[in-house]
TIVO-978381 format. One record per residue (C-alpha): residue in one letter; z, x, y. Coordinates in Angstrom, 2 decimals. Layout:
N
{resn=A; z=Z; x=X; y=Y}
...
! end
This chain:
245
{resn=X; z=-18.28; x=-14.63; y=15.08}
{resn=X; z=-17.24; x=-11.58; y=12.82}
{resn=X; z=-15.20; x=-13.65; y=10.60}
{resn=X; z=-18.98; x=-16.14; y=10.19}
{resn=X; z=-21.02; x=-13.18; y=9.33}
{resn=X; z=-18.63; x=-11.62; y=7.01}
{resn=X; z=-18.18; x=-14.41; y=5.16}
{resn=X; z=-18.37; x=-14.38; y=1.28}
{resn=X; z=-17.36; x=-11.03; y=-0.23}
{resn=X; z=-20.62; x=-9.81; y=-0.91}
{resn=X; z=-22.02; x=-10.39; y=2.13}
{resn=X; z=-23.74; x=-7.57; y=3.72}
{resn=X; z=-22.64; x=-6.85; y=6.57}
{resn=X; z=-19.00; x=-6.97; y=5.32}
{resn=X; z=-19.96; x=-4.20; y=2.55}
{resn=X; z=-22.03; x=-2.30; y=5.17}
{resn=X; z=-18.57; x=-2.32; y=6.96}
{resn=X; z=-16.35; x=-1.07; y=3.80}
{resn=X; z=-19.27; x=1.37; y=3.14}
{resn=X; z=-18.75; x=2.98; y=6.60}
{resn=X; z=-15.12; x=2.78; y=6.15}
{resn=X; z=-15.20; x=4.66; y=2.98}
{resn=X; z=-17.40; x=7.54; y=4.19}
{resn=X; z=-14.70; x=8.38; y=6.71}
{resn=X; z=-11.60; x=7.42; y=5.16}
{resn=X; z=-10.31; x=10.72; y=4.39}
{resn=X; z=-11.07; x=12.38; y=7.91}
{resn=X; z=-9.12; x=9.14; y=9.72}
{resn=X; z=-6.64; x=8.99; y=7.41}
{resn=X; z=-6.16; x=13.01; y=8.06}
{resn=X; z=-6.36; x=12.79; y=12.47}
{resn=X; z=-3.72; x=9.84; y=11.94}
{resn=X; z=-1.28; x=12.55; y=9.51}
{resn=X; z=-1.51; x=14.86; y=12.20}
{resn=X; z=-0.68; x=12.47; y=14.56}
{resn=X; z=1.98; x=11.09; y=12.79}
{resn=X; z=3.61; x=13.77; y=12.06}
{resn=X; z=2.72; x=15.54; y=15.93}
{resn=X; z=5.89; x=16.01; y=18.69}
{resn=X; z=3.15; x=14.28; y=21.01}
{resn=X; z=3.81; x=10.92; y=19.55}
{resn=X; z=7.36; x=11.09; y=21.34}
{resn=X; z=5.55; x=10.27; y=24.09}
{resn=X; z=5.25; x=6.49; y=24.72}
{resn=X; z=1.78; x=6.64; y=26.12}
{resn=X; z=0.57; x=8.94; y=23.21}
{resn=X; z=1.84; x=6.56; y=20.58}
{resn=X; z=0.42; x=3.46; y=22.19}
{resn=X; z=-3.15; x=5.51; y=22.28}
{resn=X; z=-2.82; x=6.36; y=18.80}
{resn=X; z=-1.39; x=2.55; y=17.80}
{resn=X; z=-4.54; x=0.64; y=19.91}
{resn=X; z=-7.10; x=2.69; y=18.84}
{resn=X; z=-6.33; x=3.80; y=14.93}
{resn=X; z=-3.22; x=2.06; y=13.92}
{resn=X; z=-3.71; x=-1.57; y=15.15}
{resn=X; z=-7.01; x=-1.91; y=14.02}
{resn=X; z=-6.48; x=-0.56; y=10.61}
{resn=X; z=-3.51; x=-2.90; y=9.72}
{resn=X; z=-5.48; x=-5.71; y=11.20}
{resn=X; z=-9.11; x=-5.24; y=10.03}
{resn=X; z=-9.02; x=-2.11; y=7.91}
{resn=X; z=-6.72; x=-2.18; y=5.36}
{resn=X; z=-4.23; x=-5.17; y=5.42}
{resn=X; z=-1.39; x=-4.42; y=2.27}
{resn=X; z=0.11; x=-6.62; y=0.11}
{resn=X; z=3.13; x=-4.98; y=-2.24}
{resn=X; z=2.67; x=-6.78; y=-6.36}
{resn=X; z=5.52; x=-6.69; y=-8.97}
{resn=X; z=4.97; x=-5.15; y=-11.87}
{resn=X; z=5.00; x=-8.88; y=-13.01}
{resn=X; z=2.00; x=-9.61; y=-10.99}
{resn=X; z=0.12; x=-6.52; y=-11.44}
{resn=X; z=-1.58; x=-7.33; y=-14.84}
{resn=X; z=-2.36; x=-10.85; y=-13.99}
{resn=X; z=-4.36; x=-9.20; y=-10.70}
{resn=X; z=-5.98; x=-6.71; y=-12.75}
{resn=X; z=-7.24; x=-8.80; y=-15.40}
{resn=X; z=-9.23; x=-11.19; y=-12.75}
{resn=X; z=-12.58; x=-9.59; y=-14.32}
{resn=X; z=-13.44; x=-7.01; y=-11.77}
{resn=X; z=-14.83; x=-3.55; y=-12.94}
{resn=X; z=-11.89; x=-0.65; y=-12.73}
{resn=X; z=-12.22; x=2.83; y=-11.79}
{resn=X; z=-9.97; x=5.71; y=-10.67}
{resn=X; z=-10.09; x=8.79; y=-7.75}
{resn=X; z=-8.04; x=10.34; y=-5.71}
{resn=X; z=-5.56; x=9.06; y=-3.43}
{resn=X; z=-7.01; x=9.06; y=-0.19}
{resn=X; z=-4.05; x=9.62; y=1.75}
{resn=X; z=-2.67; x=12.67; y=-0.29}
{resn=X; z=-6.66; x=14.08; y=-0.32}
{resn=X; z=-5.82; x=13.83; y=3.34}
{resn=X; z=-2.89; x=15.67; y=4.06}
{resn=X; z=-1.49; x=17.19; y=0.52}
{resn=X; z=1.68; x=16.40; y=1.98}
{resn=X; z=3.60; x=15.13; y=-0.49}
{resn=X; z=4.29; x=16.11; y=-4.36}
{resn=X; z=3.22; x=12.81; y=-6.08}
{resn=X; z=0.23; x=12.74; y=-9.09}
{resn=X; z=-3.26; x=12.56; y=-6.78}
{resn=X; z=-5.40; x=10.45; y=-9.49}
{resn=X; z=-3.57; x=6.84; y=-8.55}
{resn=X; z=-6.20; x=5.67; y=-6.21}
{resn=X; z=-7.70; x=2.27; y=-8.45}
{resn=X; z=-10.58; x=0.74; y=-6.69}
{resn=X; z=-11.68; x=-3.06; y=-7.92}
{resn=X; z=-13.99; x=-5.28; y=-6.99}
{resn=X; z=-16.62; x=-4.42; y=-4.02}
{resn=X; z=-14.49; x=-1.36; y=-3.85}
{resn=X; z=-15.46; x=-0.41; y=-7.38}
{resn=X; z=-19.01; x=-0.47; y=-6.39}
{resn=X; z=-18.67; x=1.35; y=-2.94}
{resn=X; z=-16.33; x=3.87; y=-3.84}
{resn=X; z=-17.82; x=5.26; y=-7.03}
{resn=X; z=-21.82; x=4.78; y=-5.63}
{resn=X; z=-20.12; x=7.45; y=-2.91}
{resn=X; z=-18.38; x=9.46; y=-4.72}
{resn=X; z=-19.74; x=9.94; y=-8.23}
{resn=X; z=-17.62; x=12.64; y=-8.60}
{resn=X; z=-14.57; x=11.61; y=-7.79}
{resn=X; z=-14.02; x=8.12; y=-9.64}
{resn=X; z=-14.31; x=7.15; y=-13.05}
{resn=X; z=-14.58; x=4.04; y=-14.20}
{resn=X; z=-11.42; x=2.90; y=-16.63}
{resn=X; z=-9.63; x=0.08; y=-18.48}
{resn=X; z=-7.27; x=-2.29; y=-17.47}
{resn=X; z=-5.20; x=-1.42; y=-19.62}
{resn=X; z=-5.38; x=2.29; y=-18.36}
{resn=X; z=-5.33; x=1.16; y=-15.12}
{resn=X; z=-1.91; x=-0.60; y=-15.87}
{resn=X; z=-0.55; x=2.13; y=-17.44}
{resn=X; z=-1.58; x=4.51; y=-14.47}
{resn=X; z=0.72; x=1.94; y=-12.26}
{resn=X; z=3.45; x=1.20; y=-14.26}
{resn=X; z=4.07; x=5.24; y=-15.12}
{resn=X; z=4.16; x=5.22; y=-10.99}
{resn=X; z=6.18; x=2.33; y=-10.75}
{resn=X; z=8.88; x=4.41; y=-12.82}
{resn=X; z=8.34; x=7.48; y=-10.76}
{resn=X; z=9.59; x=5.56; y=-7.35}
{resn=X; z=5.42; x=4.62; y=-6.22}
{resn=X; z=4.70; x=0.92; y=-4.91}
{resn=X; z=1.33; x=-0.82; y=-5.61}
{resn=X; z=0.09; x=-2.23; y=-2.98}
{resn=X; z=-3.59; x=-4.03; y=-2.93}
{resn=X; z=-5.34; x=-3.71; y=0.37}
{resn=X; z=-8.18; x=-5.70; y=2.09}
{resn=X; z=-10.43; x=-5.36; y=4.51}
{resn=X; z=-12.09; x=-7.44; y=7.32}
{resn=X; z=-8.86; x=-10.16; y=7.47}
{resn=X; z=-10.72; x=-11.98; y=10.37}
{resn=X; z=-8.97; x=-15.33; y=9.68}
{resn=X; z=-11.19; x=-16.69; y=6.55}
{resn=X; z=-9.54; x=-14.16; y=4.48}
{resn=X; z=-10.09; x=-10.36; y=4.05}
{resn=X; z=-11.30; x=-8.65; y=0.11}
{resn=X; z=-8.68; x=-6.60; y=-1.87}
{resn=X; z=-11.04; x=-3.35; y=-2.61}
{resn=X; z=-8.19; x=-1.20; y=-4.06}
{resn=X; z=-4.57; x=-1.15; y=-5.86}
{resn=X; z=-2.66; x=2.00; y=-4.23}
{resn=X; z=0.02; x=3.83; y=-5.54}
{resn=X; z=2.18; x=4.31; y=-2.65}
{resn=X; z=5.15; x=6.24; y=-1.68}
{resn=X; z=7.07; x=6.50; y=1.64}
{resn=X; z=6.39; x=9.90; y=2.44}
{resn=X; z=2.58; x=10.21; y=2.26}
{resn=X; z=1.44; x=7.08; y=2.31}
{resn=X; z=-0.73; x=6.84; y=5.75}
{resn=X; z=-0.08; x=2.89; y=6.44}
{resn=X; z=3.44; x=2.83; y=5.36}
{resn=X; z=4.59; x=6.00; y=7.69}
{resn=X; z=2.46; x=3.98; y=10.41}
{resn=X; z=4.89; x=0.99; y=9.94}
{resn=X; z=8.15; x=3.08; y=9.70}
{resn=X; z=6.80; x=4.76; y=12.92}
{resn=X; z=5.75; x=1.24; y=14.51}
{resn=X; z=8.02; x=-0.93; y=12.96}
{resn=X; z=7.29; x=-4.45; y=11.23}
{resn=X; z=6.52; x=-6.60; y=13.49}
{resn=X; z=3.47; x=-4.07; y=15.11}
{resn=X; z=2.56; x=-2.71; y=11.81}
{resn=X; z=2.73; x=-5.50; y=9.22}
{resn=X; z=2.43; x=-5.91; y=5.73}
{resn=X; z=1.91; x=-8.82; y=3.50}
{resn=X; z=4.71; x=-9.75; y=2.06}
{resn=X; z=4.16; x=-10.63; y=-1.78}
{resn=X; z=5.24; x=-13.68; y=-3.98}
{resn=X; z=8.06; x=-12.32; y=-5.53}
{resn=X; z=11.60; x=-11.99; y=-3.76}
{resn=X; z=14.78; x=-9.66; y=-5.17}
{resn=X; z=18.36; x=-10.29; y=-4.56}
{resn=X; z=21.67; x=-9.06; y=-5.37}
{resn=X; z=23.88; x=-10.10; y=-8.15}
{resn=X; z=26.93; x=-9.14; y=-6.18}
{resn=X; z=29.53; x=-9.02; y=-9.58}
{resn=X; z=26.91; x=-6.66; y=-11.09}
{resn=X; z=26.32; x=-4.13; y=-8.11}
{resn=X; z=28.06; x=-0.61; y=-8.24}
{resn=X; z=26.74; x=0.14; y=-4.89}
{resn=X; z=25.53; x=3.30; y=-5.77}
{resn=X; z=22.33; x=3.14; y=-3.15}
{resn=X; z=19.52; x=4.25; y=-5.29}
{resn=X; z=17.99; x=0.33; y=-4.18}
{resn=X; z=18.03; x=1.99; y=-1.11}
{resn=X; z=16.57; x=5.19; y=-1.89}
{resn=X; z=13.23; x=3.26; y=-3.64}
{resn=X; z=12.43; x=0.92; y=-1.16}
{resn=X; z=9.24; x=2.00; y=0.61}
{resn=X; z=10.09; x=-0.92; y=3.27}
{resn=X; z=13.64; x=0.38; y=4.04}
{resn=X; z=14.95; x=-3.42; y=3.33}
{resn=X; z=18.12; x=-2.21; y=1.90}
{resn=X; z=21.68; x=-0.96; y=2.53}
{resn=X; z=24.69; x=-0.82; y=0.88}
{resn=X; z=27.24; x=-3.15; y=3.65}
{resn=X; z=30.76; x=-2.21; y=3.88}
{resn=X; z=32.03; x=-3.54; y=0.83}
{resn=X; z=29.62; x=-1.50; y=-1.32}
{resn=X; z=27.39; x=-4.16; y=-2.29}
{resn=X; z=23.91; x=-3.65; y=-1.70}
{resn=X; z=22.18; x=-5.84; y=0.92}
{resn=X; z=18.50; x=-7.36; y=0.80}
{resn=X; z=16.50; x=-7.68; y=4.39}
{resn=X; z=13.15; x=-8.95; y=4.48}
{resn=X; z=11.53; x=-8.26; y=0.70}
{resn=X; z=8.49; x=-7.59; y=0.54}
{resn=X; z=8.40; x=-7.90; y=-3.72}
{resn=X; z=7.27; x=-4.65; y=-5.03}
{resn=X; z=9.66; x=-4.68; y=-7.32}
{resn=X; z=10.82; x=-0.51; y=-7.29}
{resn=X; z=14.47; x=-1.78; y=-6.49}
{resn=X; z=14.77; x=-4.24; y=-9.56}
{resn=X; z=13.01; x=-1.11; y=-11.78}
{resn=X; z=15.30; x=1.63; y=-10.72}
{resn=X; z=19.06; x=-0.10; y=-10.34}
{resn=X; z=20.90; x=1.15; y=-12.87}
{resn=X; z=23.82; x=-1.72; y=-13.28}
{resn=X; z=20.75; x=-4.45; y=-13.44}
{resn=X; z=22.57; x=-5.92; y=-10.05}
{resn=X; z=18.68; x=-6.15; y=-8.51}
{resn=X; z=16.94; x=-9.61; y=-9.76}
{resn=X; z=13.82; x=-10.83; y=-8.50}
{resn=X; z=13.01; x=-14.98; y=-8.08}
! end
């Protein structure tokens, strides 16, 4: 039933949803930091509250993630949607981490949503600024993820491109603190691997990946787990051991 009257990304119920969605972002995203981050959640029954009623439904129906490559990123962009840029919602949330606040970019309904809400906050930009936001986050360790909303089987809308990182990033510390299977991402098209001659095994692969998909096994080669094809680990390896297909 949902997924038949939110069918069709302007349809209005599904932008009536985003709309609502947007108005509270900040203050959910900011109850689920505390939580988070709260001794309470040691407690199994606390953390399977928090995970049914706030977790579960965001990674299902809220915001579903999908990590791009810098060699996807312009190609996404460049689809024709409007562009603007506001603060990251997560790090308006909690100011927890150090990380440049300006990287949330909003497309498509989201451009319309966002900035008819907040005026103040979002300007509209270029793709071409919009790509140079990403890629000078890319270099600073930051995935970019695009979310949707309202993935009720006939497909959900990518609203916004996030810069992410793993310690501030409200759906990412929900999957480190869930795990994969109960907190799952998208994975994207691209895949990296390890050109075994060519890896030093100095761990900074390791160190970028906001998925924690790599070690470094005990002959000091790096190791790939499930990729989910950002791309940070093929940026920042210094030997050029880290390939993507």
């Amino acid at each position: 039933m949902l997924a038949h009257i939110t069918a069709g990304e302007e349809s209005p119920t599904r932008l009536f949803i985003l709309g609502l969605y947007a108005r509270h972002e900040v203050r959910l995203l900011s109850i689920l930091y505390r939580l988070l981050s709260s001794r309470a959640m040691r407690h199994r029954a606390v953390s399977e509250l928090v995970y049914w009623t706030l977790a579960y439904p965001s990674a299902k129906w809220g915001i579903a993630g999908t990590p791009l490559s810098p060699v996807e990123l312009e190609g996404f962009l460049k689809q024709g949607s409007r562009v603007a840029v506001g603060p990251c919602r997560c790090r308006l949330a909690h100011a927890g981490c150090s990380h440049p606040l300006e990287t949330d970019i909003v497309i498509r309904t989201g451009f319309g949503v966002w900035t008819g809400l907040f005026p103040e906050d979002y300007r509209e930009i270029s793709v071409d600024e919009a790509l140079s936001l990403c890629n000078d986050c890319h270099r600073r360790g930051l995935a970019q993820i695009a979310y949707a909303h309202l993935d009720t089987g006939s497909g959900g809308s990518y609203f916004v491109i996030c810069n992410c990182c793993s310690d501030g990033c409200l759906p990412l510390l929900s999957r480190a603190h869930y795990g994969t299977d109960r907190y799952p991402f998208h994975r994207g098209l691209m895949r990296s691997y390890v050109h075994a001659a060519g890896c030093e095994g100095c761990g900074r692969c390791v160190e970028v990946c906001p998925f924690e998909e790599r070690t470094v096994g005990e002959d000091g080669k790096a190791r790939v787990g499930r990729c989910y094809g950002c791309g940070l680990c093929v940026t920042h390896c210094p030997s050029g051991a880290s390939r993507f297909v």
